[in-house]
N, C-alpha and C positions, 0 to 999 in steps of 0.2 A: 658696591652700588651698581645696578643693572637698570639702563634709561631704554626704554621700549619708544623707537621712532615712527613715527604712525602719522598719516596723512592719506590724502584722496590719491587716487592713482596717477603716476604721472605730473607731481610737484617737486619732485629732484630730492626725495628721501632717500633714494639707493646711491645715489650722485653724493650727497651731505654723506653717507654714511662708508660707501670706497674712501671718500678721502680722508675721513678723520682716523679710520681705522688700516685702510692699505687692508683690503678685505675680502677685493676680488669678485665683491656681489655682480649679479648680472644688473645693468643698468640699462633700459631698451626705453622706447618711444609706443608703448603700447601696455592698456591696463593689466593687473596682474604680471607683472613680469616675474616680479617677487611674489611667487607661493609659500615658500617654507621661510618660515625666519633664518634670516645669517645674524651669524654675532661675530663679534668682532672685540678683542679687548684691548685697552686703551692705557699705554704709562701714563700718569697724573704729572706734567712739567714742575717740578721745583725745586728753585734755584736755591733753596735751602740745602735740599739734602745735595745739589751739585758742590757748595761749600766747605759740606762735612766730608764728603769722598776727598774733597783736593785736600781737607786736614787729615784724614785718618788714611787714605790711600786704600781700603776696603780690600775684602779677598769678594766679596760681595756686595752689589747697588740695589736696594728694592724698593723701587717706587709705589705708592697706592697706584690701583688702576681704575679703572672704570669699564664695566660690558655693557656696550652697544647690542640693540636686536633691531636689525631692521625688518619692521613689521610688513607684511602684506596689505594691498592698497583695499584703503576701506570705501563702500559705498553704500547711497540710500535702503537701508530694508537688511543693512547686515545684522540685526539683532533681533533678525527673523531668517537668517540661514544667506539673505541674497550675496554675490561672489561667492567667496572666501571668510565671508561675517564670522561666522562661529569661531572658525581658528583662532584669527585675527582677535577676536575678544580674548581668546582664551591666552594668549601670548602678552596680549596688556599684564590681564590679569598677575601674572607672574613679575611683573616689573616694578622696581621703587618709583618711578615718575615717568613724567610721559613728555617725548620731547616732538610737538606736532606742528611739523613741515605745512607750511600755508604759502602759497604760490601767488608772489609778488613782481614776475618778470612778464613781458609780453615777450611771444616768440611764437610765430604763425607756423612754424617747424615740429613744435612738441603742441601735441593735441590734450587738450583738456576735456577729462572725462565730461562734463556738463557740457562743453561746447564755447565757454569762456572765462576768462577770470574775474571771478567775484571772494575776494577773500573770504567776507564777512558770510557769505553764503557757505564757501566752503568748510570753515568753521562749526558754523552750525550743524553743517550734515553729518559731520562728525560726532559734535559734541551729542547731536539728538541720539545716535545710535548707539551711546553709550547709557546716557539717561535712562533710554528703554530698554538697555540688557540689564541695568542698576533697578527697575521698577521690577523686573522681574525675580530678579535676589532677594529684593528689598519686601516685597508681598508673601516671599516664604517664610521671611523670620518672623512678619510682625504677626503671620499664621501660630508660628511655633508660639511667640510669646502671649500669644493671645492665651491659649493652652494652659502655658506656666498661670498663668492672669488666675484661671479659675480655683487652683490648688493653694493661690500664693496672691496675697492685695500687693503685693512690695512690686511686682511686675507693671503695676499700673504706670508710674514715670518712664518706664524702659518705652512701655507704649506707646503714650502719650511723643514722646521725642520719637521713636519712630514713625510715627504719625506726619510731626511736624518737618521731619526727612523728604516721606513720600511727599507730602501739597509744594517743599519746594522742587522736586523732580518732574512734578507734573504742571509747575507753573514752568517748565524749558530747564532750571538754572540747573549746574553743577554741584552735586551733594557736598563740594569744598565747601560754598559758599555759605553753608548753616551755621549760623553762628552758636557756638556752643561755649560749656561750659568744661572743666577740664577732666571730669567724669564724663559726660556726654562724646565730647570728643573719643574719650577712652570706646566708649562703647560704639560708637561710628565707626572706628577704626575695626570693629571686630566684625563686620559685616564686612565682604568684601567689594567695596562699590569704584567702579571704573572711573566714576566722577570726582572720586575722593584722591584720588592720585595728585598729586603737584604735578603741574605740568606748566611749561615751558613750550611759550610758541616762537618757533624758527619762523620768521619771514625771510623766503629766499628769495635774496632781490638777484638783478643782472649788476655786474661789475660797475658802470659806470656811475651807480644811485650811490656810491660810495662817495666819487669821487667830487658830485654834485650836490651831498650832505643827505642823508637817508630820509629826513624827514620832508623833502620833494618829492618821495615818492606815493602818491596819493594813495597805494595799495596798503603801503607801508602804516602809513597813519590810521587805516581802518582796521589794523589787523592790533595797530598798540591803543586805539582805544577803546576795544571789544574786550582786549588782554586788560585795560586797565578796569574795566567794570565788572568784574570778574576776580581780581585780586590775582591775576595771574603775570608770570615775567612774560618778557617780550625781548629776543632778541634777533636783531638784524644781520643775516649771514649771507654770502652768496655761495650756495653748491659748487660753480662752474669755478670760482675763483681756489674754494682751497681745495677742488681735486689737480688745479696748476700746480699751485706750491706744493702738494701732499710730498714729492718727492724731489723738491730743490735742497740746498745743502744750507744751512742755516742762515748764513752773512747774505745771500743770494734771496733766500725768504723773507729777510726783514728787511734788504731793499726793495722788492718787490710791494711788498705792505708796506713800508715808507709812502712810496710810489700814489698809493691808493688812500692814503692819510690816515693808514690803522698801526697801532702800536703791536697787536697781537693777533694772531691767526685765529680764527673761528671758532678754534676748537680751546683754546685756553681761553677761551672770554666764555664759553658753552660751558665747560669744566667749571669756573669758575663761579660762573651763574647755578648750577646744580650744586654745587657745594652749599651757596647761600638759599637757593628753595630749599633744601631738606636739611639745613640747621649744619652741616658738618665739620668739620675741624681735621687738621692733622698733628699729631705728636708725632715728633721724632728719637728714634734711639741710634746712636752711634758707637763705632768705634773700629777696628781692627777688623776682625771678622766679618762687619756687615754697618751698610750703613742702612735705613729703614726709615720709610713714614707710613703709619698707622692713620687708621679714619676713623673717627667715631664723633656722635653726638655732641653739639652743644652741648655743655652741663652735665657730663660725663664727669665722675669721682675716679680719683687715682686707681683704686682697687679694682674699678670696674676697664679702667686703662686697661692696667697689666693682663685683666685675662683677655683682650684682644691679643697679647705675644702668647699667655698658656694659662689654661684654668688654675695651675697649680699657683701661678705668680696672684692672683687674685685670692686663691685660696688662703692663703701661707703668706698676703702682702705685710711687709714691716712697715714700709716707709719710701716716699718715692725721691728720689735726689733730684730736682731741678732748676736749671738754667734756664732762660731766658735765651730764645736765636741770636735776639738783639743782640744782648749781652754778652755772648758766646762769643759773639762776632767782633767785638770793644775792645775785647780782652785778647783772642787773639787763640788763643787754648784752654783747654777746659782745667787745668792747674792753676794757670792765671784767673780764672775765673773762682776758683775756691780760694784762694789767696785774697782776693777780692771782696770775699762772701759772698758772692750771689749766687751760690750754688745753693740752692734750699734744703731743707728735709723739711718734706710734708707727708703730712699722718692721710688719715682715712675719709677726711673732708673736704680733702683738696679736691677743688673743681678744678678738671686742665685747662690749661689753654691755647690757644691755636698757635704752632709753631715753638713749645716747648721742649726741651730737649733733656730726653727721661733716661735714670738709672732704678731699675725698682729694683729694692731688698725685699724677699721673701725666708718663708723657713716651711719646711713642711715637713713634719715628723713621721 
């Protein structure tokens, strides 16, 4: 999973993005600081697979991760070249979803590109420059299908729905927002449009909007009911806050977030929030050699599991042996647990489940 962070210059994106990743980006009080993208990649915390190491004692731990980019600060006219526009689209482009820093703190110290804070504007400024680099994609194809159109009547629905694409881009909204059908979606997705990305808006509050209950902060409230009309997430973080803890020692961190009345750091409540915008799940494999969590898809089949471990385990799948964490964990060992029966054999239709714990038999001649 690669989350492209993106925001106006100078709303604490490089700040959100040194602390979740320990990444070293330059972080300064002036636009453009970030030219080139830094990435940054990220262990996925879980207390599963910390379960399965202290059973199996591992010659190896590998957690799912996540790659962070933090993007160059976008502004008005970038989807006509103005800053750094071009790049900066072209770096979305490349990313599963889009996690965009919207600037919720007052601080007469750090200058805001516009001159002050207006969420709901900054927002916009964004979302507009991506609409109109997405109208410019989006007039090339429906060019090309026009084309097909003449050689081919069956092109006319492709049309027709790109059609109904373009009038919502050019009524403002995000090309997410089109309500589609599960063919039409297929086909939306093959256009490559900036608007169609999941995205996730960080409201960076200051420390204190924590402690005062976040929905006091009147920024805050504009930023999740813009995010709510949209069908977009909306989560409250502060920059300043988890580049403090980025490097305290655990028991020191979760009194510190005690403190502030949060159960979990920024970035596993982000991790967590992005797993649930883009459908994902983790299967676990254990034992001896390696303990492992795997990511894929909601609604992901056993067979299509195994070839995230090796094409050939998908090739060649027999049957996949599964427990339950739950379960796993009831029982105490995975012997007791077949003793038990809940260790399963499941064939070729098994849909996984999040937090299953996989043996796959394959054969491949």
């Amino acid at each position: 999973m690669k989350l492209g962070i993106v925001g106006l210059p100078n709303v604490g994106k490089s700040t959100l993005f040194n602390a979740i990743t320990n990444a070293g980006a330059q972080a300064a009080n002036y636009p453009f600081c970030t030219i080139e993208p830094n990435v940054g990649t990220v262990a996925v915390p879980d207390k599963r697979l910390d379960w399965l190491a202290d059973l199996y004692h591992p010659q190896k731990y590998t957690p799912a991760t996540i790659e962070f980019v933090d993007i160059a600060g976008l502004v008005r006219g970038a989807s006509k070249g103005e800053g750094l526009g071009n790049k900066f689209l072209a770096n979305i482009r490349e990313c599963d979803a889009v996690v965009h820093v919207v600037r919720c703190f007052e601080d007469d110290d750090v200058v805001h590109v516009d001159g002050g804070i207006d969420p709901k504007r900054d927002m916009e400024t964004i979302n507009l420059e991506l609409i109109l680099s997405d109208l410019e994609v989006l007039d090339r194809r429906i060019e090309k299908t026009r084309k097909l159109l003449k050689a081919d009547k069956k092109y006319q629905a492709e049309l027709d729905f790109f059609q109904r694409v373009k009038e919502t881009l050019n009524a403002g909204k995000a090309a997410r927002t089109v309500e589609c059908t599960e063919d039409e979606a297929a086909l939306l997705s093959s256009v490559s449009l900036l608007s169609n990305k999941p995205v996730i808006y960080a409201a960076n509050l200051g420390e204190n909007d924590f402690q005062g209950g976040v929905e006091n902060n009147r920024y805050f409230r504009t930023v999740k009911e813009a995010a709510d009309a949209e069908g977009a997430g909306v989560l409250p973080i502060c920059a300043e806050t988890e580049a403090e803890i980025a490097d305290m020692a655990p028991e020191e961190k979760k009194l510190f977030l005690a403190d502030m009345g949060l159960e979990e750091s920024g970035l596993d409540r982000l991790i967590r929030a992005c797993y649930r915008l883009l459908g994902l799940i983790s299967f676990l494999t254990a034992g001896e050699p390696e303990v492992r969590a795997w990511t894929i898809q909601k609604g992901t089949k056993a067979p299509q599991a195994a070839g995230k471990i090796h094409t050939d385990f998908e090739r060649g799948f027999i049957r996949a042996e599964v427990v339950s964490f739950g379960d796993l964990v009831q029982c105490g060992t995975m012997a007791a647990a077949r003793e038990k029966g809940l260790v399963r054999s499941e064939g070729k239709d098994y849909v996984m489940q999040d937090g299953d714990v996989v043996l796959f038999r394959f054969n491949v001649s």
